[in-house]
Every structure is written in structure tokens, then in C-alpha cells.
C-alpha positions in Angstrom: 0.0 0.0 0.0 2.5 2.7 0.9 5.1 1.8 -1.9 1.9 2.0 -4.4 1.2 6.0 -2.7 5.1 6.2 -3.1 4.5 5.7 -7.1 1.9 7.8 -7.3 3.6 10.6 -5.7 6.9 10.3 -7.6 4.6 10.4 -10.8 2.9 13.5 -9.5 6.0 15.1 -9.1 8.0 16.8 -12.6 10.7 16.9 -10.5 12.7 13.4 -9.8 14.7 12.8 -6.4 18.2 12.1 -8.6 17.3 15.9 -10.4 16.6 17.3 -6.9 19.4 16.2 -5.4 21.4 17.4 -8.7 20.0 20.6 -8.1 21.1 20.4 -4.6 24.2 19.4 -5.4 25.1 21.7 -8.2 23.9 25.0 -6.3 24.0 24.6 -2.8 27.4 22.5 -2.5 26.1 18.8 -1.3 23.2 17.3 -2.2 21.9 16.3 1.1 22.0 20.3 2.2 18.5 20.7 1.4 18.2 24.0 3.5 20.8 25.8 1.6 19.2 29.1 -0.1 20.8 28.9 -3.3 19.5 25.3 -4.0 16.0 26.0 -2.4 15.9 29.5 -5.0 16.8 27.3 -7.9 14.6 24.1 -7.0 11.8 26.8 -7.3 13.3 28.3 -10.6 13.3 24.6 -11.9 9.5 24.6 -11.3 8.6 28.0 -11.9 9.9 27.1 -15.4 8.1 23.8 -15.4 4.4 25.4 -14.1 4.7 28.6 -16.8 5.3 26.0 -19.7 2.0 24.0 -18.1 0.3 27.5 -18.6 1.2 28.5 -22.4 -0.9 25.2 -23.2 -3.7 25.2 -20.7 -4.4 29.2 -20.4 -7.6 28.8 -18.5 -5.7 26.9 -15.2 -6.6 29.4 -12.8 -5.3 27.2 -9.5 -2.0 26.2 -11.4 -1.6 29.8 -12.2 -2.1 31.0 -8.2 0.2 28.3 -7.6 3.0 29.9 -10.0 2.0 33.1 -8.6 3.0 31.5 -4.7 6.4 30.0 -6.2 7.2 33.3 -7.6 6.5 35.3 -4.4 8.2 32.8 -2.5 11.1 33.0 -4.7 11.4 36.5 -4.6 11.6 36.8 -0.6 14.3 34.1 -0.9 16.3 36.1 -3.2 15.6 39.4 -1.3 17.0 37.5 2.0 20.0 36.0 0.1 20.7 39.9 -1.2 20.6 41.2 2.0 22.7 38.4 3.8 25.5 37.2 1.0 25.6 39.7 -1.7 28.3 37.8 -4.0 25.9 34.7 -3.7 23.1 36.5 -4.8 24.8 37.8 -7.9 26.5 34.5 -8.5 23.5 33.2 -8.1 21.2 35.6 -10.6 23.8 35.0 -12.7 24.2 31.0 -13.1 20.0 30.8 -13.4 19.7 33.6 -15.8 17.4 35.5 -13.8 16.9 39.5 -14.1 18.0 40.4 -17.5 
């Protein structure tokens, strides 16, 4: 029963546990340093990306779009705290994701 709800979830999912922890890994040093702010920004980015794709086919997905609309505010404080705290980070940061042209 619970490896069946363990499938299901995975499936649910876009993002896979050996991407996530590449993610992890690639941004916020090790991949089992889940609460690092750099890989928690970038996880986001990763489905930001994923949920605005979702939305150029289905236009009329009103939750999926106050979803994207919660990622993106939550992404924003994130990057406002790492600004505030580590500067060269943040830059780094803006710069390896492409974000803020």
C-alpha cells in the first residue's frame, strides 16, 4: 500500500529525487543540504519554469496559475533575504540561473 502512494507521488511530481538532489548538489554545495538558499531558490526556478510552460498550453488553469503566482513570491523573498545576507551569492547566483536580465 504505501510503496503503491510512493509511485503515485513520484509520478505527481515533474521533478525526480536524482534531479533534486542534482539541483542540490550543483547549487547549494552537497546534495543532502537541502536547507541551503541557493538550492531552495533554484529548485523553485526549476518549477517555476516547469508550471509557466504547463500554462502556455492550458491558459484557462486558474489554481496552477495562483500556484506559479505563490512559487514566484516565494522565490522573490528568498532572493531578497540571500541579497541582503551574501551579496556575492546573490549575484552568482542571478547569474548561473539567468534571472533579471
Amino acid at each position: 500500500m504505501q510503496t503503491e502512494l510512493k509511485s503515485k507521488l513520484s509520478h505527481m511530481s515533474h521533478v525526480s529525487a536524482e534531479k533534486k538532489a542534482n539541483i542540490f548538489k550543483t547549487f547549494g554545495g552537497v546534495e543532502t543540504n537541502t536547507g541551503s538558499i541557493e538550492g531552495q531558490i533554484a529548485l523553485l526556478t526549476e518549477r517555476i519554469n516547469h508550471i509557466s510552460a504547463h500554462l502556455k498550453m492550458n491558459k484557462k488553469d486558474f489554481s496552477t496559475q495562483r500556484g506559479l503566482m505563490k512559487s514566484v513570491g516565494r522565490r522573490k523573498r528568498l532572493l531578497q533575504y540571500l541579497n541582503r545576507t551574501n551579496l556575492e551569492s546573490y549575484r552568482a547566483l542571478i547569474e548561473k540561473l539567468g534571472l533579471r536580465k
